[in-house]
C-alpha positions as CSV (number, residue, x, y, z in Angstrom):
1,X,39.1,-113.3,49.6
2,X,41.1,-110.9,47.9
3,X,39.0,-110.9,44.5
4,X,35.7,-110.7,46.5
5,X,37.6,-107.5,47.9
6,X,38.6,-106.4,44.1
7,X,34.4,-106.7,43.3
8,X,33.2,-105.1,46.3
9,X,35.6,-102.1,45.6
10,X,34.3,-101.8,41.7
11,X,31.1,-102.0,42.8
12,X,31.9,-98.6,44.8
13,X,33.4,-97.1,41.7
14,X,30.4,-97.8,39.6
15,X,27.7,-96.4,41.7
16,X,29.1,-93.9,43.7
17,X,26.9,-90.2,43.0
18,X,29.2,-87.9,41.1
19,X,30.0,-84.5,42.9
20,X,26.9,-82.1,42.5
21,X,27.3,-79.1,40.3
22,X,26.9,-75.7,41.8
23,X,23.7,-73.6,41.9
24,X,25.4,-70.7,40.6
25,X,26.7,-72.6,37.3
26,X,26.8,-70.0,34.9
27,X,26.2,-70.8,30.9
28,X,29.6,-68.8,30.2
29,X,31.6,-70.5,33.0
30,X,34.8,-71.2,30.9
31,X,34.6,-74.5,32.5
32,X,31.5,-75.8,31.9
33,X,29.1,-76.8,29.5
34,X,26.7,-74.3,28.3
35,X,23.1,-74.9,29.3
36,X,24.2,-77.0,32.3
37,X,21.8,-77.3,34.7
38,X,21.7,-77.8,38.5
39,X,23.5,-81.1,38.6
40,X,20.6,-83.4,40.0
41,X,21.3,-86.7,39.5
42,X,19.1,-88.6,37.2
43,X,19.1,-91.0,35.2
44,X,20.4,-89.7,31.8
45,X,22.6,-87.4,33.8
46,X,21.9,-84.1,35.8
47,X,18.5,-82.8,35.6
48,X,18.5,-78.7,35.5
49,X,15.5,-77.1,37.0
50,X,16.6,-73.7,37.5
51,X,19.4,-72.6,35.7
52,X,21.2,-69.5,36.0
53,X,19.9,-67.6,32.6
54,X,22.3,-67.2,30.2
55,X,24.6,-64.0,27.9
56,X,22.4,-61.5,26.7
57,X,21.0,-61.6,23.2
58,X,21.7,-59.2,20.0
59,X,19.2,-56.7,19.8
60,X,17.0,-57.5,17.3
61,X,17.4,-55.8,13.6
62,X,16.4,-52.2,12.8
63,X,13.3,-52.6,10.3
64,X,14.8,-51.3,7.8
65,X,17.7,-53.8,7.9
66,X,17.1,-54.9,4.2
67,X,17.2,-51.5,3.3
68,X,20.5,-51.0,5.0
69,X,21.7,-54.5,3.4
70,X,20.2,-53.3,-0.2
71,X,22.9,-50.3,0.2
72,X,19.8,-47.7,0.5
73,X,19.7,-45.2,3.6
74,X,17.6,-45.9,6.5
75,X,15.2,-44.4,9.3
76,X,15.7,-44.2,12.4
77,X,13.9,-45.2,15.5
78,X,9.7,-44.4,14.9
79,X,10.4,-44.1,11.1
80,X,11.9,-40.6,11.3
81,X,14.6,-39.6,8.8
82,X,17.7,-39.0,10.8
83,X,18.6,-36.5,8.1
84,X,18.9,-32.6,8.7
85,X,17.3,-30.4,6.3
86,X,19.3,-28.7,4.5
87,X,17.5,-25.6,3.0
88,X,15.5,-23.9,6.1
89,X,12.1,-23.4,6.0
90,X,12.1,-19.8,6.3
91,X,14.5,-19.4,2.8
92,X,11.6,-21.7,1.4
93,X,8.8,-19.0,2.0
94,X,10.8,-16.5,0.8
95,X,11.4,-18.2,-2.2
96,X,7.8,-19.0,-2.6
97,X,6.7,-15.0,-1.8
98,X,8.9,-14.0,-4.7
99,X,7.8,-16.4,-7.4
100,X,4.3,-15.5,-6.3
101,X,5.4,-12.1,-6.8
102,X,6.7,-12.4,-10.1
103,X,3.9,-14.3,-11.7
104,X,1.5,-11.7,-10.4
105,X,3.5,-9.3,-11.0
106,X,1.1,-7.0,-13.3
107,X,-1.6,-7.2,-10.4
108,X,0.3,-6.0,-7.8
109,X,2.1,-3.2,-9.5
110,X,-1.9,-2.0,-11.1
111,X,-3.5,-2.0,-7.2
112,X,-0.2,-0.5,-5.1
113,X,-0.6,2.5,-8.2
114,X,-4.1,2.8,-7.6
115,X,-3.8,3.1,-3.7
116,X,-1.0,5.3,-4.3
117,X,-2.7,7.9,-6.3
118,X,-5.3,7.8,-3.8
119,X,-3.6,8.4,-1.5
120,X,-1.8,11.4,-2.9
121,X,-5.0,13.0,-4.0
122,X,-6.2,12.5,0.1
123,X,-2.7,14.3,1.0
124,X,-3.6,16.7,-1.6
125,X,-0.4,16.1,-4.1
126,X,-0.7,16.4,-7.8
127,X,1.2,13.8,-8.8
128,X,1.7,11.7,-12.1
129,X,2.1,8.0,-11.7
130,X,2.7,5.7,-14.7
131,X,-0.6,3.7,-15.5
132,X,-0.4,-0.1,-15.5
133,X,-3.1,-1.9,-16.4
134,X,-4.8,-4.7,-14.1
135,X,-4.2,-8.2,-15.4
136,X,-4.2,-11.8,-13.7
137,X,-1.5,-13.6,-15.5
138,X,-3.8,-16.2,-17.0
139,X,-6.2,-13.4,-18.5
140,X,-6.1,-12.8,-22.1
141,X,-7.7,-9.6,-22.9
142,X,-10.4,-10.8,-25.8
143,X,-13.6,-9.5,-27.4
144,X,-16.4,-8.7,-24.9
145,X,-14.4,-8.5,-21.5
146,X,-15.9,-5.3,-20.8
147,X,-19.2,-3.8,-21.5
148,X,-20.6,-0.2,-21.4
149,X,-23.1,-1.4,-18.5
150,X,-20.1,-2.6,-16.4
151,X,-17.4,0.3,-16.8
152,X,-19.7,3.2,-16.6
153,X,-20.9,2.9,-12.9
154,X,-17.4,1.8,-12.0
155,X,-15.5,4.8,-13.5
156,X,-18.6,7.5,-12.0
157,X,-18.5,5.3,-8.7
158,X,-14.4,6.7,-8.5
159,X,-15.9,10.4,-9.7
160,X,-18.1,10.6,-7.1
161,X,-15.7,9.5,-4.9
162,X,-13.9,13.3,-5.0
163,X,-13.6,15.1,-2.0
164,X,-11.8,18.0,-2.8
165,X,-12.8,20.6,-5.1
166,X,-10.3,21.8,-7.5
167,X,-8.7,25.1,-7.6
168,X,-7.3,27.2,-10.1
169,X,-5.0,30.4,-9.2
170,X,-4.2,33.9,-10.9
171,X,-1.8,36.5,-10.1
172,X,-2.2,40.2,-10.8
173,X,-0.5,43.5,-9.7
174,X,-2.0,47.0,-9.3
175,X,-1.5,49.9,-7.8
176,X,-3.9,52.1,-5.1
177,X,-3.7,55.1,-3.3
178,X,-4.1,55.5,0.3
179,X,-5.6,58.9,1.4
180,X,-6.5,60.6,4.5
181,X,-7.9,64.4,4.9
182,X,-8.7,66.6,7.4
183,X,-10.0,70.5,6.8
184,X,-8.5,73.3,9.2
185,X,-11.2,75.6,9.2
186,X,-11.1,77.2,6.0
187,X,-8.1,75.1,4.5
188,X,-8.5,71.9,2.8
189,X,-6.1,69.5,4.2
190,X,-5.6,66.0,2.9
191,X,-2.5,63.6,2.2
192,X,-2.4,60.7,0.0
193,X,0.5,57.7,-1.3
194,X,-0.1,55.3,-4.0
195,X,1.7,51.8,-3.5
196,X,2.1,48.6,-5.9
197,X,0.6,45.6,-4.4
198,X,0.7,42.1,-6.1
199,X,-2.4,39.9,-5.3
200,X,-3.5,35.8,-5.7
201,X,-6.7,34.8,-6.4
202,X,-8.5,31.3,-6.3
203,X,-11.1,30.1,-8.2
204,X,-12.7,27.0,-7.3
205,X,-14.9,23.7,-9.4
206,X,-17.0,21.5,-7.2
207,X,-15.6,18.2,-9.2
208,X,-18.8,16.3,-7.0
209,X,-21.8,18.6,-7.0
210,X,-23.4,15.3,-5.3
211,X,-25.8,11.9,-6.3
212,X,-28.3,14.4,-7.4
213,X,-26.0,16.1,-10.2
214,X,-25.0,12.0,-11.5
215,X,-28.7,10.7,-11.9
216,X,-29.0,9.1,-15.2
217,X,-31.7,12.0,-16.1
218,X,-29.9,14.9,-15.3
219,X,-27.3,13.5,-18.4
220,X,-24.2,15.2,-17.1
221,X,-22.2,11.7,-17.3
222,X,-21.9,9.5,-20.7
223,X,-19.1,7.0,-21.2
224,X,-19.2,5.5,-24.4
225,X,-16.5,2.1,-25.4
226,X,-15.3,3.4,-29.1
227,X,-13.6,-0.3,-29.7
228,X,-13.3,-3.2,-27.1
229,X,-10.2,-5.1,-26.3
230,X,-9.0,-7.7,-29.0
231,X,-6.0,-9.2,-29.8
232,X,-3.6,-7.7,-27.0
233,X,-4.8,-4.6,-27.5
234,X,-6.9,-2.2,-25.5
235,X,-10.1,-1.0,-26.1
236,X,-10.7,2.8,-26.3
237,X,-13.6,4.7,-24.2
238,X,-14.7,8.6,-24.5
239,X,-15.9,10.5,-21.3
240,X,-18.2,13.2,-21.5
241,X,-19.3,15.1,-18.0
242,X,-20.8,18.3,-17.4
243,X,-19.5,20.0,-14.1
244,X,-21.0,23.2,-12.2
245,X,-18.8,26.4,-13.8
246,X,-15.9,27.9,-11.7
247,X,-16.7,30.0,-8.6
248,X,-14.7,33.3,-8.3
249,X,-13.7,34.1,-4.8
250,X,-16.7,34.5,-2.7
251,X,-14.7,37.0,0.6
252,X,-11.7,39.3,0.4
253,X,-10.8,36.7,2.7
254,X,-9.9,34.6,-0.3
255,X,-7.1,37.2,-1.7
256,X,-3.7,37.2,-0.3
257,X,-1.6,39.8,-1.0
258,X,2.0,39.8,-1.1
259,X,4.2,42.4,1.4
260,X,3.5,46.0,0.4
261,X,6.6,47.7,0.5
262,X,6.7,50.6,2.8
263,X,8.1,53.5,0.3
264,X,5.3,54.8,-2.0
265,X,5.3,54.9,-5.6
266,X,4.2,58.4,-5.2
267,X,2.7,61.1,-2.8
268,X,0.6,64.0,-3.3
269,X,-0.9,66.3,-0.8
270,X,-2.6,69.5,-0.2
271,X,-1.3,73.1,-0.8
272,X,-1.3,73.6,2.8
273,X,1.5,70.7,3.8
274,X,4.2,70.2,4.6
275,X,3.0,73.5,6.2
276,X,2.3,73.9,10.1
277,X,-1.3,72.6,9.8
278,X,-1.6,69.8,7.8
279,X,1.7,68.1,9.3
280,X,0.6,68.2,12.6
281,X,-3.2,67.4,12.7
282,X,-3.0,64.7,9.7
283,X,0.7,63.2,11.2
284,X,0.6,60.4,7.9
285,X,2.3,57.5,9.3
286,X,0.3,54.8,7.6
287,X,-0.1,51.2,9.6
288,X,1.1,48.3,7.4
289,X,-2.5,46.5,8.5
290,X,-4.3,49.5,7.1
291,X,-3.0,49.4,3.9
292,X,-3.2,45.2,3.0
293,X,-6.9,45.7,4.4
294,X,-7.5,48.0,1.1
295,X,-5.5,46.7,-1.0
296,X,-7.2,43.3,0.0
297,X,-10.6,44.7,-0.8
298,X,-9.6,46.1,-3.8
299,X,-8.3,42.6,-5.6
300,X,-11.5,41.5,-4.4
301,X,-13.3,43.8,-6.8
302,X,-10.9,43.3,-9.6
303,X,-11.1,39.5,-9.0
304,X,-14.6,39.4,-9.4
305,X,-15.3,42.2,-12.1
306,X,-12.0,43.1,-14.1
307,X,-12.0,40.6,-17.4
308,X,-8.0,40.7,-17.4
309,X,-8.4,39.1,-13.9
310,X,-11.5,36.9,-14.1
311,X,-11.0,35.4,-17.7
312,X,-7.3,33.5,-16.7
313,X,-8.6,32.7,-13.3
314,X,-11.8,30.7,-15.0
315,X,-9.5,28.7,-17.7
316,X,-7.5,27.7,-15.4
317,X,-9.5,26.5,-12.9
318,X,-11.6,24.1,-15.9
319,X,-7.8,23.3,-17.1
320,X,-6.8,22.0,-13.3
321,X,-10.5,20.4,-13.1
322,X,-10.4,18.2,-16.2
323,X,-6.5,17.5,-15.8
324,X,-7.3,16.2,-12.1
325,X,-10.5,14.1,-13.2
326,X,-8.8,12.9,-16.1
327,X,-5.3,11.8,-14.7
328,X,-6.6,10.7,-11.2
329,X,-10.0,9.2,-11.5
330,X,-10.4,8.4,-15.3
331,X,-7.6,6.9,-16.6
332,X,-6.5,4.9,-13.8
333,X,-9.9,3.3,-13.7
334,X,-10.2,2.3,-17.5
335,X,-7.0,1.2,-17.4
336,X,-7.7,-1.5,-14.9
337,X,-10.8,-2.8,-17.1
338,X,-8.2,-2.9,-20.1
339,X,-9.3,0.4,-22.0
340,X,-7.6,3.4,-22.9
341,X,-8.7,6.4,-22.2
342,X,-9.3,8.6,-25.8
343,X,-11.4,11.5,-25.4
344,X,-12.9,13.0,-22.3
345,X,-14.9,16.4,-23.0
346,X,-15.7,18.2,-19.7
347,X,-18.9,21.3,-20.6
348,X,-19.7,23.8,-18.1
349,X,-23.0,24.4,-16.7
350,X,-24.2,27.5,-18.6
351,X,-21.0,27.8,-20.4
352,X,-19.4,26.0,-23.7
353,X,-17.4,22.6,-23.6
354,X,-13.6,22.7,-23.1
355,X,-11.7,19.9,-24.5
């Protein structure tokens, strides 16, 4: 009886379920065995269906993690360089914009001399810039760079580009006499002053008579290349133009005369005054207005017909006409093509040739 008891009892022990597991069995429960299941019985042991999941994983590697291992600097996320710059991109242009600068240096400084002479000349200044000739920095200057067909119509092109004619100006004193009369019955009555008066006349050159004056037949333009450029060194070119003479001035409007003063050199008048007659009636009290009228009139004349006035006003209007033509149009032009400017000869239509 009592060992049938003792069986019946280990029969109990042996197949008696074992207590079921919890749903919520975690894989990190400090108690349990990772990647428990539900606890169903079966018949290797519990069966897990639907286990709770698990401790996140690691992120997965960067992609370049054998970079990083290899000691060499990575990207970051998208393959972008995590690194700043460090120059910034506008000292970069700058940088670029001068070493541009420098290697074209010879350009630059040849065209902002050109515009600036032309634009002085439109202003009306006469002034003297240095002349640098136009070079690219790979261009050698060598034998046959320039031809007579190719400079000529560029260097007449800037000629015929003039706008303004030049002038040439003379100053010359003289003395008039202002007079005014008046008879009193029998008695000649007349008073008269003499003043200095110091006058400025213009003469003026037409330095573009027009397309006419340049045709190839009419043979007031020749431009001849003495030695093309070879070696480094520039070629030379002569000029010779022919340009309508100086015109005198055409108005008295084109004298001016300086302030006459108001005391006379001298005054003569007639027997009769500064008796009762002649100093009432005549009453000379002469009108500033009055007197530059004549005096302006006067210059005229001597302007015009007087060889003391009209032979300096001539030379130097040709001198300011050739110096213009030759500093502001001629040179600057040949200089750009790699010549030199040697000789330009400037005759006068009806008149010899100045140098």
């Amino acid at each position: 009886m009592i060992r049938l008891l003792l069986l019946l009892l280990g029969t109990l022990g042996v197949h008696r379920p074992g207590p079921r597991a919890p749903a919520w069995y975690r894989a990190d429960d400090p108690d349990g065995a990772p990647g428990a299941g539900t606890g169903y019985p079966g018949p290797h042991g519990s069966v897990g269906t639907d286990s709770w999941p698990g401790q996140p994983g690691a992120l997965p590697p960067w992609p370049d993690a054998p970079a990083r291992a290899a000691g060499r600097p990575g990207r970051g996320p998208g393959g972008r360089d995590p690194r700043r710059r460090r120059i910034p991109l506008g000292l970069k242009w700058a940088a670029a914009v001068v070493v541009i600068g420098l290697i074209f240096r010879r350009a630059i400084a040849s065209v902002v001399l050109m515009a600036l002479s032309a634009a002085f000349h439109l202003v009306g200044v006469d002034a003297h810039l240095p002349s640098v000739r136009f070079a690219w920095p790979w261009q050698t200057i060598t034998a046959g760079t320039t031809t007579n067909t190719d400079l000529g119509p560029w260097v007449l092109q800037k000629i015929q580009g003039i706008s303004k004619p030049a002038l040439g100006q003379a100053t010359f004193n003289f003395l008039f006499t202002h007079k005014v009369s008046k008879n009193i019955g029998p008695w000649p009555c007349w008073y008269a002053s003499t003043f200095y008066a110091v006058a400025h006349a213009s003469a003026t050159v037409d330095l573009n008579p027009g397309p006419a004056w340049w045709a190839p037949g009419q043979g007031h333009y020749q431009l001849q290349v003495l030695s093309r450029p070879a070696g480094g060194k520039p070629g030379h070119v002569a000029v010779t133009m022919v340009l309508p003479r100086p015109q005198l001035p055409r108005s008295a409007h084109d004298i001016a005369i300086d302030n006459i003063p108001s005391r006379p050199v001298e005054t003569q008048h007639s027997w009769t005054y500064p008796g009762f007659g002649c100093g009432v009636v005549l009453r000379p009290q002469f009108p500033e207005s009055v007197l530059y009228a004549q005096a302006q009139s006067i210059a005229f004349y001597k302007s015009r017909h007087a060889a003391q006035v009209t032979r300096p006003l001539v030379k130097t209007a040709e001198a300011v006409a050739a110096r213009t033509i030759r500093d502001n149009f001629i040179q600057p032009t040949v200089n750009a093509f790699g010549y030199t400017l040697d000789r330009l000869t400037v005759r006068w239509a009806g008149g010899p040739g100045n140098r």
